[in-house]
C-alpha positions, 0 to 999 in steps of 0.5 A: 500500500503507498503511503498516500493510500495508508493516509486516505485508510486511516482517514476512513476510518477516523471518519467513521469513528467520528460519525459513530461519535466514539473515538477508538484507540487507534483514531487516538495514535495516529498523532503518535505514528504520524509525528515520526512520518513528518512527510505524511503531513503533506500527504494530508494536506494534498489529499484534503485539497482533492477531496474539497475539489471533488463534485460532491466532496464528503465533509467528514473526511475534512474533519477527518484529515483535520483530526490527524493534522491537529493530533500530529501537530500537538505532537510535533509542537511538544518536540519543537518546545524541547529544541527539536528542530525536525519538528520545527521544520515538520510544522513550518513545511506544512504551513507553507504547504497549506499557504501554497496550496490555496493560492494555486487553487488545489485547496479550497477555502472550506477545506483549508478552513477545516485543516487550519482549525487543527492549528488552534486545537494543537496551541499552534501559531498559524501565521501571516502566510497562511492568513495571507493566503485565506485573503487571497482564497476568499477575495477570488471567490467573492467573500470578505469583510464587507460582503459577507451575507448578514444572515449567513453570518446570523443563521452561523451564530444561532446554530452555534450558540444552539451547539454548545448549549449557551456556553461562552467559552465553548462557543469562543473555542469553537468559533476561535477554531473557525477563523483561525486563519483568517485576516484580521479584518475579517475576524473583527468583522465576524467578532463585531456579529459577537459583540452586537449579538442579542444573545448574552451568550455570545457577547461573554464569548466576545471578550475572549478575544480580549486576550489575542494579538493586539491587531484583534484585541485593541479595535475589539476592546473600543466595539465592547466599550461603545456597547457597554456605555449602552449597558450590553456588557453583563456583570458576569462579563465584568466579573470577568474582565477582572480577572483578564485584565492581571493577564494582559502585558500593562499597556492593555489594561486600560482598554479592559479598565474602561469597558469596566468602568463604562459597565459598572455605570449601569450597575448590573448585578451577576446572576445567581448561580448555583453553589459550588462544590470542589469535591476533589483537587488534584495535581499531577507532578511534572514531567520532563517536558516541564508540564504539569496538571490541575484537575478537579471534581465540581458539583455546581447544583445537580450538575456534575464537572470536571475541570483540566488546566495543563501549564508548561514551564517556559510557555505558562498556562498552555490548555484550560478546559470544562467538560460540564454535565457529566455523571458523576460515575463518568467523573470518577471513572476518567480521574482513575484513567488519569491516575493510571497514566501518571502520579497525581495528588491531592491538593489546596486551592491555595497551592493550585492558585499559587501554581497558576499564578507561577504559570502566568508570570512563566509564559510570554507575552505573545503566549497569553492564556486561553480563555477557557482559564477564566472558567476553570479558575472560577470553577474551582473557586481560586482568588488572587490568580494573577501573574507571580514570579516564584524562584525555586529557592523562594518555593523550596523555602516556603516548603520546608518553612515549617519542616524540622531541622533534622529534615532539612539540614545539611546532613539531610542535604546529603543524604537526598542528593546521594539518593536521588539516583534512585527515585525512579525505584519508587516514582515512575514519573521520573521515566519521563526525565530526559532531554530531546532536543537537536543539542543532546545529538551535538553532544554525543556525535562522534563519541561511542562510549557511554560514559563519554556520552553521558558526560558530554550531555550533563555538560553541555545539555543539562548543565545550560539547563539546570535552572530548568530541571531545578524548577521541575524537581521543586515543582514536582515536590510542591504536588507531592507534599499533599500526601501526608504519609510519605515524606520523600518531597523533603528530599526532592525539595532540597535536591532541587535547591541543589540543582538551582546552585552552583553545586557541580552536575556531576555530584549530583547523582539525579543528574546522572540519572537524567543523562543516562535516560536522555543517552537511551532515548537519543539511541531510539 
């Protein structure tokens, strides 16, 4: 079978998972197998453009090759983020196919609309090139910002607002998906639908957006503060708007504070809404990509939810998500799914507040929260989220604050930092623990032992990079100290105080540790 035939089966098959609306297995990996074939990207590309120029062309094999490219992009971006620089390359070659493909006319604007949403559903930056192309794409067939038939646009809203049953942040993920990659003038037009909408639903929607480039957030800010000068922007809105406006670089926050302002003239009062109860707080350790979860089990009146906020050291707070209405049994059964795939434990709000404010004041300007993080965090109930720089000796130090001398001290030290080689015995996270970016394969060129190898990597890899993998081990014994019985966070507390010092690498038997499985996984 070629390779274009395996791409077109495995489509088929996605495709009919997605009609019986139950994902299988196999659906679920093919972002694993296609990310080590980059090449397979354009193949998907090439044949959602054959597909959209057919007579009759099937949409579900649209949302088909947009599942495999949104899984497979997810994949390659969490390579890129640890230096991979095939995966880089992977996901600039399939922008530049897309792009290409739709000024030649080979990838018509719905089926490139559908491979696109798979960028926003992966974190993935479009970029101006496709956004270029989508202008070009929409001016030859006759649409654009002042041409669009108003009640396309309306009957598009109503059915949207009918799909995801009300809810704001669902419709803004949804719609956020649809324009992705269109220009800016364009997206203003079709988010002015939003802010002028009858539908309060909608309008919360809108404010979203608020967080987005400058190019849509500013000219939006001035439509949603004319609208609530007319009493159009809800207290729940503004409620809101409060905890968006911590989360915007300085410069942008007296847009945010005059539509405040403009709406608390009108005194609106947020509707009341049905008691909240946070049944069970979790957090995950982190991984050695720098990731780490929050999830937590809501009852809100008869309504069951569960909340998931995924940050990453270096890029903040990456993905915030509510799956709402579920049964409780649901709730339970997928919590356990997710103990079985890594170490979780019980934590505070205050802790996970104090996680997310980290998260935030972590990522960069031009990776703002998603919108979906206002939910989440109003959810759970935590106050006071906003950006907080925590060092790792400032997070160690308010640890142990309350640990014993005989914990903590320098024998202590000692006895942790010998032992840490040996945590992977009793925490299988540390699996997880190694380095996979273009500098480990610099590193270990040209040398065939072992030893050399993995000296080479902790100094040239680790050692640039002990800051990084201080914060990971702090972090991970800040989420393991919500267990009362097992004490063994202490030692990884002050292990990771070691690391963040000038303590050198190779005394540190952890960092061995983390050369040796960073040494297997180059050999992979």
């Amino acid at each position: 079978m070629t390779p274009r035939a395996a791409i077109q089966q495995i489509a088929r098959m996605v495709r009919d998972d997605i009609r019986s609306g139950a994902m299988s297995p196999g659906a679920h990996s093919v972002g694993d197998m296609l990310a080590e074939q980059p090449e397979a990207l354009l193949l998907i590309v090439d044949l959602a453009g054959a597909e959209g120029r057919k007579k009759r062309p099937d949409a579900m094999m649209h949302h088909a090759y947009s599942f495999m490219l949104g899984h497979t992009l997810e994949q390659l971006r969490q390579r890129s983020e640890a230096g991979n620089g095939h995966a880089t390359m992977a996901i600039e070659n399939v922008k530049t196919a897309i792009a290409q493909q739709m000024l030649i006319g080979k990838l018509m604007p719905t089926a490139a609309m559908a491979l696109v949403s798979a960028f926003s559903r992966a974190g993935v930056e479009v970029g101006d090139d496709i956004r270029s192309a989508m202008d070009h794409a929409m001016i030859q067939t006759g649409a654009g910002p002042h041409n669009l038939p108003p009640p396309g646009v309306n009957k598009m809203l109503k059915d949207l607002v009918r799909a995801c049953e009300g809810d704001p942040f669902l419709i803004h993920s949804q719609f956020a998906e649809l324009t992705a990659a269109m220009p800016a003038g364009l997206q203003l037009s079709l988010l002015e639908g939003l802010v002028l909408a009858d539908d309060s639903s909608l309008r919360e929607a809108a404010i979203g957006w608020l967080l987005a480039e400058p190019a849509i957030a500013t000219p939006l800010a001035s439509m949603i503060e004319e609208t609530a000068t007319r009493g159009r922007v809800s207290a729940t809105s503004v409620t809101n708007l409060m905890l968006i406006r911590n989360w915007v670089p300085e410069d942008r926050r007296r847009a945010i504070d005059a539509i405040i302002k403009a709406a608390r003239a009108f005194g609106s009062v947020p509707e009341k809404r049905p008691a909240i109860q946070v049944r069970e707080l979790l957090i995950s350790e982190r991984d050695g990509a720098g990731a780490q979860s929050l999830f937590a089990s809501i009852k809100q009146g008869r309504k069951n939810a569960l909340v998931s906020i995924l940050v990453k050291q270096g890029h903040g707070v990456r993905d915030a998500w509510v799956a709402a209405s579920l049964p409780r049994s649901e709730i339970e059964d997928m919590l356990d799914h997710i103990a079985s795939e890594m170490t979780v434990n019980e934590t505070t709000a205050e802790d996970a507040a104090l996680l997310l404010s980290s998260a935030l004041a972590d990522g960069s300007a031009s990776s703002p929260p998603p919108f979906g993080l206002v939910q989440a965090i109003t959810l759970i109930g935590l106050l006071d989220v906003a950006p907080r720089a925590v060092s790792v000796h400032d997070l160690v130090a308010s640890m142990l604050e309350d640990v014993g001398d005989a914990a903590s001290n320098s024998k202590a030290v000692e006895r942790a930092v010998r032992g840490s080689g040996r945590w992977l015995a009793t925490n299988p996270q540390l699996e997880s623990w190694f380095e996979n970016g273009d500098d480990v394969a610099a590193a270990i060129r040209g040398k065939r032992k072992i030893d050399d190898r993995i000296a080479a990597i902790i100094e040239t890899v680790l050692e640039p990079k002990r800051a990084f993998w201080a914060s990971v081990i702090a972090w991970s014994a800040f989420a393991q100290r919500g267990d009362d019985d097992d004490l063994r966070w202490i030692e990884m507390a002050l292990v990771a105080r070691e690391m963040a010092t000038q303590r050198s690498l190779p005394e540190i038997p952890l960092a061995r540790f983390i050369a040796v499985q960073t040494a297997e996984a180059a050999r992979t």
